[in-house]
C-alpha atoms as one frame of an Amber mdcrd trajectory, in Angstrom:
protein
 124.966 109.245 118.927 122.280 110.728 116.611 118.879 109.426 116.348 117.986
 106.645 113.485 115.253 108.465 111.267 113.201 105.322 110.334 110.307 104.812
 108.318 107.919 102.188 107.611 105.772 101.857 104.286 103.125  99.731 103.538
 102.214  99.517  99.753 100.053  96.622  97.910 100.018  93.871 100.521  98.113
  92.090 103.715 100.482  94.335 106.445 101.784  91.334 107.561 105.037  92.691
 107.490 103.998  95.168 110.274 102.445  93.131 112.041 105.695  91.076 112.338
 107.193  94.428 113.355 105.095  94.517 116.132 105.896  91.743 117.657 109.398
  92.592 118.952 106.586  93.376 121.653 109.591  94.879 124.054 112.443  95.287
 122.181 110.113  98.403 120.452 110.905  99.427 123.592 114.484  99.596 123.220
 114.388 100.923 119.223 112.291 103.638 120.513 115.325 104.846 122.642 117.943
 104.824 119.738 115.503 105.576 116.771 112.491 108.278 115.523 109.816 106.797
 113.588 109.195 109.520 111.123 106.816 107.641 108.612 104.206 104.547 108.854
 100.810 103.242 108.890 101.658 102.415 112.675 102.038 105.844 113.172  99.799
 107.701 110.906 102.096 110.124 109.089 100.567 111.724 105.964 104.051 112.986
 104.264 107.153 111.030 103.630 110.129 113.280 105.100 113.237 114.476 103.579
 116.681 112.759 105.346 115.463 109.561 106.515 118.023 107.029 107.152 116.502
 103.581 106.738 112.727 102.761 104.951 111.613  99.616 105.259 108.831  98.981
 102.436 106.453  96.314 102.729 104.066  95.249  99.635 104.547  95.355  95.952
 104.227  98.490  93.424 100.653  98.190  92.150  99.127 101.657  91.511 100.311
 105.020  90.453 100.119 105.859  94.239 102.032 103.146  95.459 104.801 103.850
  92.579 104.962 107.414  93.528 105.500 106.703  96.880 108.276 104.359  96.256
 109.863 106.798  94.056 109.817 109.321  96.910 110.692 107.076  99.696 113.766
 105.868  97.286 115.059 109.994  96.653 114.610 110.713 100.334 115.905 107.530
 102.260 119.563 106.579 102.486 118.819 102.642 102.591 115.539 101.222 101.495
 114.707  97.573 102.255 112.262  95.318 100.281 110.360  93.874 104.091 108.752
  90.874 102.975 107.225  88.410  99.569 105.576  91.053  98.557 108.148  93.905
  98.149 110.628  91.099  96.796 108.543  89.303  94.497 105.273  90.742  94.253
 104.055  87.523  95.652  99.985  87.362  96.304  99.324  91.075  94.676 101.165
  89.894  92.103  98.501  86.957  91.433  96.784  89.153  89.018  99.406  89.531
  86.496  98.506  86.447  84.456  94.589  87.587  83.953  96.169  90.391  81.749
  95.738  93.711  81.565  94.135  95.730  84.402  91.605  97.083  81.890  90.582
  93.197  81.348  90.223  92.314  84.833  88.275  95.387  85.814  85.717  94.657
  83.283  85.591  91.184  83.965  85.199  91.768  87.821  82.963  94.770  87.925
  81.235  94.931  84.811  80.707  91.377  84.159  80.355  89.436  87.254  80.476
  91.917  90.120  78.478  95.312  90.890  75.296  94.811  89.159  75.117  98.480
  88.539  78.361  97.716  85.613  80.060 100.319  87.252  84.241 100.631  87.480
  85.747 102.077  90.087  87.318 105.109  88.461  87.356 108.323  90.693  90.181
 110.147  89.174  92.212 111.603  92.688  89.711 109.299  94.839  90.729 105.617
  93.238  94.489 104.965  92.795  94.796 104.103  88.915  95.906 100.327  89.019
  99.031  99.621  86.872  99.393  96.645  84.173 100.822  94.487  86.194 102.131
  94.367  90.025 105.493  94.827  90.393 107.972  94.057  93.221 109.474  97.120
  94.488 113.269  96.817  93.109 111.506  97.155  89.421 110.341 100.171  90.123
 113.944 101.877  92.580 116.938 100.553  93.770 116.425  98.758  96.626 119.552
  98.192  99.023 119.156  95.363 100.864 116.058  92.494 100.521 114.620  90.918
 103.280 112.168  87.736 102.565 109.064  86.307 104.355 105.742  85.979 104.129
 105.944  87.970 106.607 109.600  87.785 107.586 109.404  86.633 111.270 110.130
  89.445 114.162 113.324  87.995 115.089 114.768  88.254 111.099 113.357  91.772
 111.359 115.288  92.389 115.187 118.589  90.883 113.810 118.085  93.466 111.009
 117.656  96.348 112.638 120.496  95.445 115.339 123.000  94.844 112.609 122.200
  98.260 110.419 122.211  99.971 113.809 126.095  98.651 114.676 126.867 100.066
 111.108 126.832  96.370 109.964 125.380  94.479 106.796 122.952  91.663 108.477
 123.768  88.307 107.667 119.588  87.273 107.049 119.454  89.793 104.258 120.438
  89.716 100.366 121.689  91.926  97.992 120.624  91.745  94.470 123.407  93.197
  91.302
């Protein structure tokens, strides 16, 4: 049987979702023996690979880092899956949506009330650019299969992984269209 290429991806969020990962505590053990992990935060990987089989994305789209990721991760994975609030609904990073545009809220929190120099954090290639508004990760690439939870608890996440590793669709998850 060949290897599961598997990759983890943490975007705008608390890494809850990973942290819920990590509690399979011993059944890691077990993944490790049937799967690679070729990309996460756990791990410490700098490039997304080509050919990866399963991506599970945690957090919502809210810079032009974060959407180029997701844009990458969706071209080189075979089945992405929104882990978490976040990814599915944009949840807490999405909180900022209703103060308005990001050019608003910067001023107001850094200019206004915040660093008492008036300065905004804008280091073209050092700062990610924030976008208007957050966005869960299915507005910005097809997503294949949509697992909730704030975070999704390590057993949801373990009858997941079992299922897509039999070749099956698990019964916790949802498809949306």
């Amino acid at each position: 049987m060949e290897r599961l290429k598997l990759a983890t991806v943490w975007l705008g969020g608390c890494s809850g979702c990973h942290m819920s990962l990590l509690d399979l505590d011993e059944w890691l053990i077990d993944l490790a023996a049937v799967a690679d992990l070729v990309y996460s935060p756990i791990a410490d990987h700098k490039t997304f690979p080509a050919a990866v089989d399963l991506a599970l994305v945690e957090g919502a789209v809210a810079n032009d880092e974060h959407l180029e990721l997701a844009r990458q991760v969706r071209r080189n994975s075979r089945l992405v899956v929104a882990l978490g609030d976040c990814a599915v609904t944009g949840n807490v990073t999405a909180m900022r949506n209703p103060l308005g545009a990001v050019a608003t809220v910067l001023q107001q929190v850094y200019v206004m009330h915040g660093d008492p120099r008036g300065v905004l954090p804008d280091a073209p290639g050092i700062v990610p650019r924030l976008l208007d508004r957050v966005l869960p990760l299915h507005a910005t690439i097809t997503v294949d299969l949509f697992l909730p939870g704030c975070p999704p608890a390590a057993s949801a996440i373990r009858t997941m992984l079992e299922a897509l590793l039999r070749g099956e669709t698990p019964p916790v998850l949802s498809r949306f269209g």
